[in-house]
C-alpha positions as CSV (number, residue, x, y, z in Angstrom):
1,X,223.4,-44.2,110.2
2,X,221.1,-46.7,111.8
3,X,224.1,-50.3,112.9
4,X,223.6,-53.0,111.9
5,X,222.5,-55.2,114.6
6,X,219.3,-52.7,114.6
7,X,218.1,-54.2,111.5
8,X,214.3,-53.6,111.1
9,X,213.2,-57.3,109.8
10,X,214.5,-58.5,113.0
11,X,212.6,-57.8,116.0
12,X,213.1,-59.5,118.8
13,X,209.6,-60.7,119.6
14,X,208.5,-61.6,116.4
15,X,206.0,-64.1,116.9
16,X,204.8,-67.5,115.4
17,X,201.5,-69.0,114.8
18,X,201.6,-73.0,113.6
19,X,199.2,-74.5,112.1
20,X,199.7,-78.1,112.5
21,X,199.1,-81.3,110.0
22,X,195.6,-81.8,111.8
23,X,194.7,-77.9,111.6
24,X,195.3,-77.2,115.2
25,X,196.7,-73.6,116.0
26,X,199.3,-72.8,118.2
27,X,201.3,-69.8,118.9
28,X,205.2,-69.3,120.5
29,X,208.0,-67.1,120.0
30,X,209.1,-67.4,116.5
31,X,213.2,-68.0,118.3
32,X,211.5,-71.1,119.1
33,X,210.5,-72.2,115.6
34,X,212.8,-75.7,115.6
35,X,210.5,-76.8,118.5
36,X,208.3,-77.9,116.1
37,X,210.8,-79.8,113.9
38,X,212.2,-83.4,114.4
39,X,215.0,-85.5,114.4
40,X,215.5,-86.4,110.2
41,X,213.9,-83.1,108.7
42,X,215.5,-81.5,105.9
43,X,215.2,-77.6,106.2
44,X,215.9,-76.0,102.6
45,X,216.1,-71.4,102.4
46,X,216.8,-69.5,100.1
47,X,220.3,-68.0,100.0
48,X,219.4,-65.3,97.1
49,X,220.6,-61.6,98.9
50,X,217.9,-58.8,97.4
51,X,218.9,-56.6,94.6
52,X,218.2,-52.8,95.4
53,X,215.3,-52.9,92.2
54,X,213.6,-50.0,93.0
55,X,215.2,-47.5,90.1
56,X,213.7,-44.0,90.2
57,X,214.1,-41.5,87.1
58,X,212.7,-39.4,84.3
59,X,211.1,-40.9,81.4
60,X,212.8,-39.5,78.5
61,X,209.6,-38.8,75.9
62,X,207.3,-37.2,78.4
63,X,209.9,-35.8,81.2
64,X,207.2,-37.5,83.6
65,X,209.1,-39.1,86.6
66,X,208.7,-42.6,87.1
67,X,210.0,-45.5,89.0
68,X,210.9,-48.8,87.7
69,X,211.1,-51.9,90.1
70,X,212.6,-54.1,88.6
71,X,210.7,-57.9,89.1
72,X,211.9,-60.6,87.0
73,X,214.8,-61.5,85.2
74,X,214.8,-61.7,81.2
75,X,218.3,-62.6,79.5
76,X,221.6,-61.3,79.8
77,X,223.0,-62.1,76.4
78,X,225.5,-59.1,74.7
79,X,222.6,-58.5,71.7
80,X,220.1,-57.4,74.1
81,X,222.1,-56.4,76.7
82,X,220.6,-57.1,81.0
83,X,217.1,-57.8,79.9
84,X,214.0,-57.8,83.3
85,X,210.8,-57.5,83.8
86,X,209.5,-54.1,85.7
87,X,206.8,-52.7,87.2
88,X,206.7,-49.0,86.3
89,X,204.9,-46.4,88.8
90,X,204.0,-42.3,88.2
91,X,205.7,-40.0,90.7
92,X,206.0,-40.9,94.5
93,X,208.0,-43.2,96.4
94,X,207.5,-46.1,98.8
95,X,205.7,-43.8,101.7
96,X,202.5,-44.1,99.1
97,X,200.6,-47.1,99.3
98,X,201.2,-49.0,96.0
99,X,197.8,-48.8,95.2
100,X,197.4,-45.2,94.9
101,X,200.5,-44.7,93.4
102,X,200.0,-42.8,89.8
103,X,200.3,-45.0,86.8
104,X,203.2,-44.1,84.6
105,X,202.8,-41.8,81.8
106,X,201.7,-43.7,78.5
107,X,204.8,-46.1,77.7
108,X,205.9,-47.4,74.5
109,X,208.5,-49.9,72.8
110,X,211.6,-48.1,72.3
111,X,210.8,-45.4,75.1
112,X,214.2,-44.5,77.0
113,X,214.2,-44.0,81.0
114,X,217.0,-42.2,82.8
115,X,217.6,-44.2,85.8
116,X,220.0,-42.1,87.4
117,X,223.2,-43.3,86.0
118,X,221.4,-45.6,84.2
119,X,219.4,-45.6,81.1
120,X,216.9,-48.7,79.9
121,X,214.9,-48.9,76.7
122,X,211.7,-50.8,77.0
123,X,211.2,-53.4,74.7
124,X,207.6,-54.1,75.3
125,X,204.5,-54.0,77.0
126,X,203.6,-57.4,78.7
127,X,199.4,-57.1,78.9
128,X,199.6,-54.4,81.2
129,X,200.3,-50.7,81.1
130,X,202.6,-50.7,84.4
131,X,204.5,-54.6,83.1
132,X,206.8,-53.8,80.8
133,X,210.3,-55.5,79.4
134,X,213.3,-53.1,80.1
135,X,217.2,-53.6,78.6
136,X,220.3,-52.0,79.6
137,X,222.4,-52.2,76.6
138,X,225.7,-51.8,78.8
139,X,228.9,-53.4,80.2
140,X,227.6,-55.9,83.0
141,X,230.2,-53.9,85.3
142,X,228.6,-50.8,85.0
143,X,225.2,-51.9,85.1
144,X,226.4,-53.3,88.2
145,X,228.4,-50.2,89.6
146,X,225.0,-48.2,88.6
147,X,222.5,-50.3,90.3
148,X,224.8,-50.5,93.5
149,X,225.2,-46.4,93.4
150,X,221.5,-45.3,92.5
151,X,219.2,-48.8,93.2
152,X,217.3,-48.6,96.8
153,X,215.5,-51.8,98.1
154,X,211.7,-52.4,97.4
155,X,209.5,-50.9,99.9
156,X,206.0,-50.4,100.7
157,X,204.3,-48.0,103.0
158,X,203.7,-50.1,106.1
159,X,207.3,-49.3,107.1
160,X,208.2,-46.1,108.9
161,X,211.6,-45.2,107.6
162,X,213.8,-46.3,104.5
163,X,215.3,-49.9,104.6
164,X,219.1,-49.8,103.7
165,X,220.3,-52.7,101.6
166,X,221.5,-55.1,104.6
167,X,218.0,-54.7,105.9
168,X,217.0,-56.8,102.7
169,X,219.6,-59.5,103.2
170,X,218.7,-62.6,105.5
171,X,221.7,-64.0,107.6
172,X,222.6,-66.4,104.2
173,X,222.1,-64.0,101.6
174,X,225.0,-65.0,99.2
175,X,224.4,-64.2,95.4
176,X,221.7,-61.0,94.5
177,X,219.4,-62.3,92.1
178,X,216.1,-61.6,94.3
179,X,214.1,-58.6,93.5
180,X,212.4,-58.7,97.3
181,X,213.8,-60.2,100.2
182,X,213.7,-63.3,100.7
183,X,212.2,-63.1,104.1
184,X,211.2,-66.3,105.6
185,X,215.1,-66.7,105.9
186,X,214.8,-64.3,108.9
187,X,214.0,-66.6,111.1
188,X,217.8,-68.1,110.5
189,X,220.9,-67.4,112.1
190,X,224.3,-69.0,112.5
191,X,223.3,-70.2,116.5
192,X,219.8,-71.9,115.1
193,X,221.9,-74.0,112.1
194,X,224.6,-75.0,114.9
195,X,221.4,-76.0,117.0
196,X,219.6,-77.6,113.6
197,X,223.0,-79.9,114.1
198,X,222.7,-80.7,117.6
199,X,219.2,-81.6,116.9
200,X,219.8,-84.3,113.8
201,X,217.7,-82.0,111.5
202,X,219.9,-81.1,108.1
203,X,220.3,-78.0,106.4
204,X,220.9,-76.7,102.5
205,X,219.8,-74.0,100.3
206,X,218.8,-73.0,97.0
207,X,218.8,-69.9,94.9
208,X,215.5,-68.4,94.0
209,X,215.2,-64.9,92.4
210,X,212.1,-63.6,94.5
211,X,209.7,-61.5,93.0
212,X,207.0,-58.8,93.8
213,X,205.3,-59.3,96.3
214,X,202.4,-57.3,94.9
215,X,202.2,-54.1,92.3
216,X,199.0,-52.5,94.1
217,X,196.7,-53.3,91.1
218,X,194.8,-56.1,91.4
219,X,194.5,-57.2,87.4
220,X,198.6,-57.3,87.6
221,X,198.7,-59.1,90.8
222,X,196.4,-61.4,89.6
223,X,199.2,-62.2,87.2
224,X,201.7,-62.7,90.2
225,X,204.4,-64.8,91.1
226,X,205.9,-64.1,87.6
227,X,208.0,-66.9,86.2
228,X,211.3,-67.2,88.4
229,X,214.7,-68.0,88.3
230,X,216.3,-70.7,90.2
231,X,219.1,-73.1,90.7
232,X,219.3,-76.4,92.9
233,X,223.0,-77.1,94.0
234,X,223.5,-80.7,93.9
235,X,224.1,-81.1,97.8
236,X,220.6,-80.0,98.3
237,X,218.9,-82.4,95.9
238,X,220.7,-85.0,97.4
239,X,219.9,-84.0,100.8
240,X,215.9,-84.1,100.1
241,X,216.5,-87.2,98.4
242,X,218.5,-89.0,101.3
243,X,216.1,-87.6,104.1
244,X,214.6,-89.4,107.1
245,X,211.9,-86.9,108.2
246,X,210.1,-84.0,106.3
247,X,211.1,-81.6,104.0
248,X,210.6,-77.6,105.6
249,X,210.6,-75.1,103.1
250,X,212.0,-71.9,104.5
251,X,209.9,-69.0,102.4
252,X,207.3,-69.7,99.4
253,X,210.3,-69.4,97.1
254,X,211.1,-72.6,98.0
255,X,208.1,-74.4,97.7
256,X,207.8,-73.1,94.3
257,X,211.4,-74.0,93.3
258,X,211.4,-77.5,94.9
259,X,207.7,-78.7,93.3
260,X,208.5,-77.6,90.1
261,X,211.7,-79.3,90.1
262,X,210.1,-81.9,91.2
263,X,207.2,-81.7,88.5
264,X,207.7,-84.9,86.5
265,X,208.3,-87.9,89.0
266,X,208.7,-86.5,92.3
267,X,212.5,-86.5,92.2
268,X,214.3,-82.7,92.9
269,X,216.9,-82.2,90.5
270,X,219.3,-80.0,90.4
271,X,220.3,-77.7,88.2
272,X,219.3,-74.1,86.6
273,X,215.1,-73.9,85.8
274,X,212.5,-71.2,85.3
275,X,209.3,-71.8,87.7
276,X,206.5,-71.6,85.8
277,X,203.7,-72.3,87.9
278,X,201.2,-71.1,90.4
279,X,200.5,-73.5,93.7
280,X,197.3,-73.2,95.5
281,X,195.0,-75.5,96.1
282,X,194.6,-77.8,93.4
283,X,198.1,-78.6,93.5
284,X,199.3,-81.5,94.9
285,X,202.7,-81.4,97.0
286,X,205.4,-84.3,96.1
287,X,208.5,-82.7,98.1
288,X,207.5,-80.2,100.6
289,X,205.7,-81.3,103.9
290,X,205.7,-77.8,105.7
291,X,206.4,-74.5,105.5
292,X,208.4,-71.2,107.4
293,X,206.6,-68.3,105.8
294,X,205.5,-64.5,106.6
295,X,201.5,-64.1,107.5
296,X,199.7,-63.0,104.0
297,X,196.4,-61.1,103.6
298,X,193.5,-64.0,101.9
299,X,193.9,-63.1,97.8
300,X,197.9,-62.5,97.7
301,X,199.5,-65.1,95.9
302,X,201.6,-66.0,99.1
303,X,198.3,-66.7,100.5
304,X,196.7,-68.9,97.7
305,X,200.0,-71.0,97.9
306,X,199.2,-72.2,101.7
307,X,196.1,-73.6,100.5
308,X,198.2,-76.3,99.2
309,X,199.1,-76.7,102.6
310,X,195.9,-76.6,104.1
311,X,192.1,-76.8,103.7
312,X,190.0,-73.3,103.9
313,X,188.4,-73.8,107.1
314,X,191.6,-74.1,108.5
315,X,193.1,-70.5,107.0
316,X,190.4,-69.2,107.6
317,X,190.8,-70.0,111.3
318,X,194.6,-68.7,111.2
319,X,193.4,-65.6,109.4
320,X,191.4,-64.8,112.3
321,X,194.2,-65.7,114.9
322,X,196.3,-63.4,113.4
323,X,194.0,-60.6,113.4
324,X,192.8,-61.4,117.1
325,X,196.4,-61.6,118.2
326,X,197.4,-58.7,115.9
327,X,200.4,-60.6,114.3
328,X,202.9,-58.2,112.0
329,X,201.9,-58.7,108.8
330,X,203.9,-58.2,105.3
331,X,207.9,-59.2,104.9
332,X,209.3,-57.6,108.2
333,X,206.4,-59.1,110.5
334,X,205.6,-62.0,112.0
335,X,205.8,-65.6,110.7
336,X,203.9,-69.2,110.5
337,X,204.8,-72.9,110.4
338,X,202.1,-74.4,108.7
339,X,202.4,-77.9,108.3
340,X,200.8,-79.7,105.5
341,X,197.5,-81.4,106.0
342,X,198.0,-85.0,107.0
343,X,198.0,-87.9,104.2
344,X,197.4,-91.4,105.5
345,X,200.4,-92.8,104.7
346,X,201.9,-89.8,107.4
347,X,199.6,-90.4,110.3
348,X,202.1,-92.4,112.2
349,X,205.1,-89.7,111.4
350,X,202.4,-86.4,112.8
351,X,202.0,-88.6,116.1
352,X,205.8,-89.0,116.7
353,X,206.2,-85.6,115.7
354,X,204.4,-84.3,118.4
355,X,206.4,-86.8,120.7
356,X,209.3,-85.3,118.9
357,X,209.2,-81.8,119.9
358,X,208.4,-82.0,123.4
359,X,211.7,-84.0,123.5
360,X,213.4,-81.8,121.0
361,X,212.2,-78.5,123.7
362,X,213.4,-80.3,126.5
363,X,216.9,-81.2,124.9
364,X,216.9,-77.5,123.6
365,X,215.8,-75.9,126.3
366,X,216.2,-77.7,129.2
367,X,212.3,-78.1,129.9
368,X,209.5,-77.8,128.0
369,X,207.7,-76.2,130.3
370,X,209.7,-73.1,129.0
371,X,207.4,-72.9,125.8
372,X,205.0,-70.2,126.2
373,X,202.2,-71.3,123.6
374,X,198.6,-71.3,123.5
375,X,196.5,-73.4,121.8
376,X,193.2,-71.9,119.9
């Protein structure tokens, strides 16, 4: 059994490449994110730990193996028991690529899967033959005692050996609604919110329940982020009302839970919502001025949401960074700070923030001198 300090998501020279509110790219040790924060920014994560959705079984018709990742949730009402959205794969596991993965066998409403311990009845087909709606007509306590005893954490092939649970969770993973990890969070730990004190920079979360990051088939990840789940406590709508500085989203999830709460008047409320929509580069931001994410490949829906952050030339630029400088892609890699393109009205606040964090590295760090960054 691997321990737990040897957690694969957190290597200790993960690296970050900023992009900065003028399209100027840097890189530094990702422990050094806060460097590029200043005194007054509100920093908001996502506290949702990661379900283990990846359910493998039989299907019941056919006797055709399949696995069911579970990717959205649907309902939990009595009548129709724990109701999601899945994603539903042939035989194999997470050591084949997703996109040559076998498609299930041909699946329709009322068709039974034995999910080890387990057993859903799909509802329906959702305008794909691998999205489907899935219900477990069964006490919530032993849909939960099954899913704990047979569930394993989404994976993809890129990894070289199978992530337990805690490999999933980020340092402030409290209730598990997310279907992948939330992994931006993995930049966080208890030492870097002390120092987010120190440094006059305020901290609250959210709950988002993550999705899929991708299926492998490009007509269904065309369809991707699904519509999410989220709640906004109070204390953090208050906190991004109240704030002096900018607002740093810690992971896409936020973004897309803070605009759309936002949607209406530019106000985050609080409260229980379903996100509904896609950000990319049409949209136009009213809370979030910069973002903590993972490096994407140019057609993921992660990526399509940083255009909203930045013009093409410019990610196009930190595409090829990242490949020249062979950054870790997908959740467990490397990450980026990218810092929304600057509005007039925020020209004075980019200058002091460069000000900012050369003071903010030399009160951290003792001299800034210590950050080992290169500018492209």
């Amino acid at each position: 059994m691997r321990p737990a300090v040897a957690a694969v998501q957190r290597p200790a020279d993960a690296r970050l490449l900023i992009v900065d509110a003028f399209g100027r790219i840097e890189h530094a040790p990702r422990a050094r994110w806060l460097d590029w924060l200043q005194r007054g920014d509100a920093v908001v994560a996502n506290d949702a730990a990661t379900l283990p959705a990846s359910l493998h079984g039989v299907h019941q018709r056919t006797g055709a193996p399949i696995e069911a990742r579970l990717a959205a949730w649907r309902g939990s009402e009595a009548a129709q028991g724990i109701t999601f959205d899945a994603i539903v794969f042939g035989a194999g596991d997470w050591r084949t690529p997703t996109e040559r993965r076998p498609p299930p066998p041909a699946l329709a409403p009322g068709d039974a899967f034995e999910l080890g311990p387990l057993v859903a009845t799909m509802q329906t087909a959702l305008g794909h033959p691998r999205l489907v709606r899935l219900s477990f007509a069964m006490p919530r306590g032993a849909f939960w005692r099954g899913l704990a005893a047979h569930g394993r954490p989404v994976q993809y092939a890129h990894l070289r050996e199978p992530l337990a649970l805690w490999d999933a969770w980020t340092p402030i993973a409290a209730q598990p609604l997310a279907f992948e990890a939330p992994s931006a969070g993995f930049v966080l730990d208890w030492q870097t919110l002390t120092e987010m004190h120190a440094r006059g920079i305020r901290f609250a979360t959210l709950t988002h329940a993550a999705g899929l990051s991708t299926s492998g088939d490009l007509l269904l990840d065309a369809r991707l982020p699904l519509d999410e789940a989220y709640r906004i406590p109070a204390r953090t709508a208050e906190m991004v009302a109240a704030r002096a500085g900018r607002v740093i989203a810690i992971g896409t999830t936020v973004v897309r839970a803070l605009e759309h709460a936002a949607r209406d008047d530019g106000v985050v409320k609080s409260g229980d919502r379903i996100a509904t929509q896609r950000i990319g580069a049409h949209t136009r931001l009213r809370v979030v001025d910069a973002l903590v994410t993972g490096t994407h490949e140019p057609g993921s829906s992660h990526h399509e949401l940083l255009r909203a952050f930045a013009d093409e030339d410019v990610l196009t630029r930190a595409t090829d960074a990242l490949e020249r400088h062979r950054y870790r892609t997908h959740e467990f890699g490397d990450s980026m700070l990218v810092i929304r393109r600057n509005p007039a009205s925020r020209r004075n606040a980019s200058v002091f923030g460069a000000v900012s964090r050369v003071a903010n590295a030399c009160a951290a760090r003792g001299s800034a001198a210590l950050r080992e960054t290169a500018t492209e």
